[in-house]
N, C-alpha and C positions, 0 to 999 in steps of 0.2 A: 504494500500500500504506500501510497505517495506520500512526503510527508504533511504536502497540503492537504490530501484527502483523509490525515488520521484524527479521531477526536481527540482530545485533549481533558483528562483524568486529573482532578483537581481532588485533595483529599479534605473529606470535612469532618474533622473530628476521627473517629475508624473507621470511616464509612468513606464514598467516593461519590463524587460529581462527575458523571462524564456529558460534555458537549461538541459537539451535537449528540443526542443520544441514540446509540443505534445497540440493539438488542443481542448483538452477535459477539459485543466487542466490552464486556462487563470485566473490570478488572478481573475479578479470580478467574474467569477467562482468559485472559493473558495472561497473568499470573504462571497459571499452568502450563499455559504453552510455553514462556519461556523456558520456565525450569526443565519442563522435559528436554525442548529445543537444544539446551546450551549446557544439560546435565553431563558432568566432568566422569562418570562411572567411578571411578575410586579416588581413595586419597590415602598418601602417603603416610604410615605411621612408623612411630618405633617399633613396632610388633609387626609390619608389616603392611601390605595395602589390605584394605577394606572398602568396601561398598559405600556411596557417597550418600548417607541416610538423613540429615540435619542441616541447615542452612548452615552452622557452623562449619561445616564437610564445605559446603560451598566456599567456604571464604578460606580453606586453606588450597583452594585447588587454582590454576590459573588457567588463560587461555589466550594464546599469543603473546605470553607477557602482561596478561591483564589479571587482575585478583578476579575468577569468575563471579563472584557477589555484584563485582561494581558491573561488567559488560550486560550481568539481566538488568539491573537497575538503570545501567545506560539506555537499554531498550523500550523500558516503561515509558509511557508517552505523557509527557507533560510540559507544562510551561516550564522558563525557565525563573521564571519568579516564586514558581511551586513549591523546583527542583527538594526546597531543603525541609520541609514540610512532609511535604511526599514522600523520601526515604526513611524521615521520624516512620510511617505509617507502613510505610513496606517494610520496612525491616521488621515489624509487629507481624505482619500478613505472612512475610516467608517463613519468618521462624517457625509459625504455627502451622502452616501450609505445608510446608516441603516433606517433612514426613511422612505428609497423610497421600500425597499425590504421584510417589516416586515408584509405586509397587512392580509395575512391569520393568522398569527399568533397574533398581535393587534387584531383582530375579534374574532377570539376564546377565548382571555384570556380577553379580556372587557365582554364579553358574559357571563363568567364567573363570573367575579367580579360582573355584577351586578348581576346574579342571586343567588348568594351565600351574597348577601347583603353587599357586602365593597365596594362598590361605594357612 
């Protein structure tokens, strides 16, 4: 989508404003899409790699040199006067979110890990 053609996601309180409203394009809708989109499948531990299951797991992971936390958050569409409002409230949304949404993708990259022997 263009980025003329994107609404723009304004947060009010923990809840969201989007304008123009269009039914398809509801934060925890993107929300989700990101995460899956841009989900790093594991992260490096002292114990070893494990499955990317916490937004915390997001934020020790990267992606081209980016902290993956900031590249989904780069993606969320909002002004730029929002920008620091906005992450107050997503950072509340993924924390609680990422767990509950990552099931197919935790399944395949465990599946993974042990068959590839890093578990």
């Amino acid at each position: 989508m263009s980025e003329s053609e994107r609404p723009t996601i304004k947060a009010a309180g923990e809840k969201w404003e989007v304008h123009p409203y269009q039914t398809s394009r509801k934060p925890p809708t993107v929300i989700g899409a990101l995460v899956r989109e841009m989900y790093p499948d594991f992260v490096d531990t002292p114990n070893g790699k494990k499955p990317v299951l916490t937004w915390e797991d997001f934020k020790r992971t990267t992606i081209t040199g980016v902290s993956t936390d900031k590249k989904v958050l780069e993606e969320f569409w909002c002004l730029p006067e929002d920008r620091a409002k906005a992450d107050v409230v997503l950072e509340l949304k993924f924390k609680n979110m990422v767990p509950k949404i990552l099931s197919e993708e935790k399944r395949a990259v465990t599946k993974k890990l042990y068959k590839d022997g890093n578990v």
